[in-house]
VMD Tcl script that draws the C-alpha trace (Angstrom):
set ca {
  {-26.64 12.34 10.58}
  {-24.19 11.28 7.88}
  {-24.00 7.33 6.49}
  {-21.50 5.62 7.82}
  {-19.27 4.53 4.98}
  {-19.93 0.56 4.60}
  {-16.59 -0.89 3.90}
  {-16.31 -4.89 2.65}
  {-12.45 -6.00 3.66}
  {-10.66 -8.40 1.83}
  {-8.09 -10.40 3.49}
  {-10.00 -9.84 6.37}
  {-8.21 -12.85 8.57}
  {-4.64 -11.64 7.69}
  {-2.17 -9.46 9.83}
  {-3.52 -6.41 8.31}
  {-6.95 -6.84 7.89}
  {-7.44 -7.90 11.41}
  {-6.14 -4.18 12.58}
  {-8.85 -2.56 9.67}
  {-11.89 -5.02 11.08}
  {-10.77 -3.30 14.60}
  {-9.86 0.31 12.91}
  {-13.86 -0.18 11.59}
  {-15.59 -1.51 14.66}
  {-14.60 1.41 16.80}
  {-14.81 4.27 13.90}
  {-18.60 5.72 14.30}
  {-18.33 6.91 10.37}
  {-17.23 3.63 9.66}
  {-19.46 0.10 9.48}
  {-18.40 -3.18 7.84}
  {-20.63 -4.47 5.10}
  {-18.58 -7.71 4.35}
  {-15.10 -9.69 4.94}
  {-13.34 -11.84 2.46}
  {-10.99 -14.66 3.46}
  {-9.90 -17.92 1.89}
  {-10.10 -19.29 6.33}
  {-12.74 -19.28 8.61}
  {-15.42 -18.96 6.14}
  {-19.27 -18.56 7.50}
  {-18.08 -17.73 10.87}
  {-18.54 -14.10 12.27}
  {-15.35 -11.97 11.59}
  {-15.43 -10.48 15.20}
  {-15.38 -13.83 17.15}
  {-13.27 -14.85 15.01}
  {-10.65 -12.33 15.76}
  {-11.70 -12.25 19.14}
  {-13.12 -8.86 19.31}
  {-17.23 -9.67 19.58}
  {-20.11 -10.12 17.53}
  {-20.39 -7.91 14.38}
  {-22.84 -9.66 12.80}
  {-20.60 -10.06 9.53}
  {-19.92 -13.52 8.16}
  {-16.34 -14.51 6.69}
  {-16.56 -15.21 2.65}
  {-14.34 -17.02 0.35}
  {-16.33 -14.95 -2.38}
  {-15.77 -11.23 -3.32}
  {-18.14 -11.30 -6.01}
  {-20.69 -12.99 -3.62}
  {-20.30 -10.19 -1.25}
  {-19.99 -7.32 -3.85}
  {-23.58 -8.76 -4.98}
  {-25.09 -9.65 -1.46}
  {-23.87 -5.84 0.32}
  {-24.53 -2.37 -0.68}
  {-20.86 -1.38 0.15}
  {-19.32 1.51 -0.85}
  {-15.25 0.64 -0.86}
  {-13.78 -2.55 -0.81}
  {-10.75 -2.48 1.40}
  {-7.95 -4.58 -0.39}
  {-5.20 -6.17 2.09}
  {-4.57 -9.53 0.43}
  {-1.63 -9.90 -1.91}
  {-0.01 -9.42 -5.63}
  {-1.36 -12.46 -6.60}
  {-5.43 -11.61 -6.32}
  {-5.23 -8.11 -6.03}
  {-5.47 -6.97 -9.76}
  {-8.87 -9.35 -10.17}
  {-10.10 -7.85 -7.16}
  {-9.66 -4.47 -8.10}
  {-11.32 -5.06 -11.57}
  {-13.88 -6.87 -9.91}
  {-15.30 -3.72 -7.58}
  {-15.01 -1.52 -9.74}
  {-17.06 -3.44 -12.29}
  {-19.25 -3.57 -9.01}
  {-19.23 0.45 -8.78}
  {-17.63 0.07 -5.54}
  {-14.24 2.04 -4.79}
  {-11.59 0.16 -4.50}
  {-8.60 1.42 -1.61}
  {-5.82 -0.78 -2.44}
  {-2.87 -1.67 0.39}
  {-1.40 -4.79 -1.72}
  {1.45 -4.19 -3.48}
  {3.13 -5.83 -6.42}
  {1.25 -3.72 -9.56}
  {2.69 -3.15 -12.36}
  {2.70 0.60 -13.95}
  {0.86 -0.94 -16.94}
  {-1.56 -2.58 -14.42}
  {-2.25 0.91 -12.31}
  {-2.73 2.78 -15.88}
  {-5.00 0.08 -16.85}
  {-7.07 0.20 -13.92}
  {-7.00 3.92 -13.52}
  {-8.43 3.68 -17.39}
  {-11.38 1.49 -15.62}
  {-11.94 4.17 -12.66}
  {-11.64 6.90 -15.30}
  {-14.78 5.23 -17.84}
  {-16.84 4.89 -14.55}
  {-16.36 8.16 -12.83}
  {-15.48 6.17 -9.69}
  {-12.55 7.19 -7.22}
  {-10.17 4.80 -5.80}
  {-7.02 4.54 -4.10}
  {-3.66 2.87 -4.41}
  {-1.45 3.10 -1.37}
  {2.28 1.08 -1.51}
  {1.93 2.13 2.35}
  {-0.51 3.38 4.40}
  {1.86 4.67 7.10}
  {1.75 8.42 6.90}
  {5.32 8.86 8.67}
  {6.74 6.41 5.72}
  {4.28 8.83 3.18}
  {6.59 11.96 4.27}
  {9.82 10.25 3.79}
  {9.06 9.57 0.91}
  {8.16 13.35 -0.19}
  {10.58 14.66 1.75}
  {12.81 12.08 -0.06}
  {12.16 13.78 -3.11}
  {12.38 17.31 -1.98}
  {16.23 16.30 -0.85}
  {17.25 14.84 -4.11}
  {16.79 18.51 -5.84}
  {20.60 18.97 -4.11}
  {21.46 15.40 -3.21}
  {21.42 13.49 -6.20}
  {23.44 10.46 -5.50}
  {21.19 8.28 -3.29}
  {20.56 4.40 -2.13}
  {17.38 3.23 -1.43}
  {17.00 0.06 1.48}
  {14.00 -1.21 2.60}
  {13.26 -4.36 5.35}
  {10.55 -6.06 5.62}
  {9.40 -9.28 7.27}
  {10.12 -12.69 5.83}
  {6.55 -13.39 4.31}
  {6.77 -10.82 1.91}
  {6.54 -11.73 -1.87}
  {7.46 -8.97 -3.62}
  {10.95 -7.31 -3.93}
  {11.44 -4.69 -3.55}
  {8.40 -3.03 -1.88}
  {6.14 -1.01 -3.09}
  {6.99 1.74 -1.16}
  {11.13 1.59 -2.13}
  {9.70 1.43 -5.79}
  {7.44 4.49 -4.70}
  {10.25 6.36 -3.26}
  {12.72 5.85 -6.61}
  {9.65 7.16 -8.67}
  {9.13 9.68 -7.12}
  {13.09 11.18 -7.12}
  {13.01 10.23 -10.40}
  {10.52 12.82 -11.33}
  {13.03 15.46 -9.63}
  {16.63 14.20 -10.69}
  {17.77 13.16 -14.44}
  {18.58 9.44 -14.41}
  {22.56 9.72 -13.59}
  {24.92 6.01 -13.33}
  {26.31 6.07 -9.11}
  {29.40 4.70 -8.34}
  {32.93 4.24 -10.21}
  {32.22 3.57 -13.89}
  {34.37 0.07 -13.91}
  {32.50 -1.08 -10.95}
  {32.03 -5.06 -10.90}
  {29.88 -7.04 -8.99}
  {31.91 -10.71 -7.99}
  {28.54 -11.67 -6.60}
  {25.57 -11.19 -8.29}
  {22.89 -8.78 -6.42}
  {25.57 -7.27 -4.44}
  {24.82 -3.59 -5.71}
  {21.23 -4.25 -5.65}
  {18.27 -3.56 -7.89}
  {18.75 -0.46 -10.49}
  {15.91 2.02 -11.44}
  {17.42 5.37 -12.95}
  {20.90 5.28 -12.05}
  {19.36 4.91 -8.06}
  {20.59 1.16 -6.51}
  {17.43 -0.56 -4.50}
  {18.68 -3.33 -1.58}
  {15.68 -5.37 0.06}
  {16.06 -7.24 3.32}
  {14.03 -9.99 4.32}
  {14.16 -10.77 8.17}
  {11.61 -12.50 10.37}
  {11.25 -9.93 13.96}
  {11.35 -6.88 10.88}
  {7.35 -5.64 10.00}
  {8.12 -2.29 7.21}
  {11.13 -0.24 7.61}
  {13.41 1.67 5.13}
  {16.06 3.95 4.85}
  {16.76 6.56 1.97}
  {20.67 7.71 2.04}
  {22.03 10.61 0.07}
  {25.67 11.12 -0.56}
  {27.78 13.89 -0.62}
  {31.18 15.65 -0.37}
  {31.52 15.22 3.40}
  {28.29 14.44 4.22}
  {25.93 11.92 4.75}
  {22.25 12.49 4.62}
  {19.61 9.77 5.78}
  {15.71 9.56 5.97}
  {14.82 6.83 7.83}
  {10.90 5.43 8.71}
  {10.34 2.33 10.81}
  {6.73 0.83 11.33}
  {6.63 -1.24 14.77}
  {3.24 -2.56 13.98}
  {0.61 -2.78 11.62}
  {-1.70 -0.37 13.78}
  {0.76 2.57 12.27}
  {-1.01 1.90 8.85}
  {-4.71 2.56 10.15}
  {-4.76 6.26 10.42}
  {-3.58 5.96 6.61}
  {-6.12 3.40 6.10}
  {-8.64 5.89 7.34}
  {-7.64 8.91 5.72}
  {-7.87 6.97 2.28}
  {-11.51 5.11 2.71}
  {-12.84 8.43 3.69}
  {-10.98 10.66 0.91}
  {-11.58 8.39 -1.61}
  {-15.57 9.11 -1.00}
  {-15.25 12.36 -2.93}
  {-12.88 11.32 -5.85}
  {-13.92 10.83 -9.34}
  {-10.54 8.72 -10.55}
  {-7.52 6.61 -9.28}
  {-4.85 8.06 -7.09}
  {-1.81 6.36 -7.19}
  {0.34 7.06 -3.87}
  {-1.06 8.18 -0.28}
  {0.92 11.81 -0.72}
  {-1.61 12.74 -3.04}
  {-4.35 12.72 -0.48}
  {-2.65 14.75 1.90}
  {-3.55 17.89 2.65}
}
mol new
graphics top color blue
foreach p $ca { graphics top sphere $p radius 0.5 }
foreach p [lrange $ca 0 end-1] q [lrange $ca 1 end] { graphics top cylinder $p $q radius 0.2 }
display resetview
């Protein structure tokens, strides 16, 4: 019978990590070696979150439970502000890291692809883990070839940090590998108040909206003569980002270097 694939969650207390601890305890070819959180420390993770026993204490220390467990991916839900370290820190460990935070720079993925590359050792970075928002976001792409002129808005819940997400940011990347950067709009256009036309990456405009009742939703328009064309993905609940989560802990098992996006793991 195969290992399961021990898994050490950090963030484990938060919105997301609460659905992975639950995604793990019911997986059979998954088992949890270890859960990081700044609450709740030294108490078991599965009374805490009132799902039963599972025998894993709560940590305030990654290191400590990088050192203590012989995981094999460290499950990264926490935020832009720790998730670089934490990154670095497993895969100075040898454990892969599968990273749902997002808020990295390119210069930070490149450096810690660099790291993953030196060390043979696969990992994952996922701006979002829902596989319905993963196909917009190629099929995005794929539309651009003969709908150049697009908008890009995402919504998102009011606790988010980082604007715009990571998976608008995704999305413009990725069109921008299909269409040449081209300025939208009429060429004297003036903004009388500042942000109106959004954020700009290649000639594409980027509008965030932060609402409390949202959770991850966005919308990719494309304009043209007589037409309107519009992609739209809405997440409900976090539980849409588990069979993501899933499919990346157990790909990322047979990779030798970073993978930047969860479209690359599809099959």
């Amino acid at each position: 019978m195969t290992q399961p694939i021990r898994i050490i969650i950090a963030g484990a207390t938060g919105r997301m990590g609460q659905e992975a601890v639950k995604l793990v305890q019911r997986e059979e070819n998954l088992e949890l070696a270890g859960a990081v959180s700044r609450s709740q420390t030294g108490k078991d993770v599965g009374e805490v979150l009132g799902i039963g026993s599972m025998g894993v204490e709560l940590t305030d220390s990654l290191e400590n439970a990088l050192l203590q467990r012989n995981a094999d991916v460290l499950l990264d839900l926490t935020t832009p502000k720790v998730v670089r370290s934490n990154t670095e820190l497993a895969i100075q460990y040898g454990v892969r890291p599968v990273v749902g935070a997002t808020g990295l720079s390119e210069g930070e993925i490149k450096e810690l692809s660099s790291m993953c590359q030196e060390r043979n050792l696969g990992g994952i970075i996922a701006p979002n883990f829902a596989i319905g928002a993963v196909l917009m976001m190629k099929f995005a792409a794929e539309a651009a070839r003969y709908l150049p002129h697009v908008e890009i808005i995402e919504m998102h819940h009011d606790q988010k940090v980082d604007a715009p997400s990571g998976t608008a940011l995704k999305t413009a990347e990725l069109i921008s590998q299909i269409r040449e950067e081209m300025k939208q709009g009429h060429p004297e256009e003036k903004e009388t108040l500042e942000g109106a036309r959004g954020g700009y990456h290649d000639g594409m405009r980027v509008h965030s909206v932060r609402l409390p009742g949202l959770v991850a939703h966005q919308e990719v328009l494309f304009g043209g003569r007589g037409q309107l064309f519009t992609l739209r993905h809405d997440s409900m609940n976090r539980e849409s980002f588990m069979p993501g989560v899933k499919l990346a802990v157990e790909k990322v098992m047979g990779l030798d270097h970073l993978v930047y996006g969860l479209e690359n793991i599809l099959e």
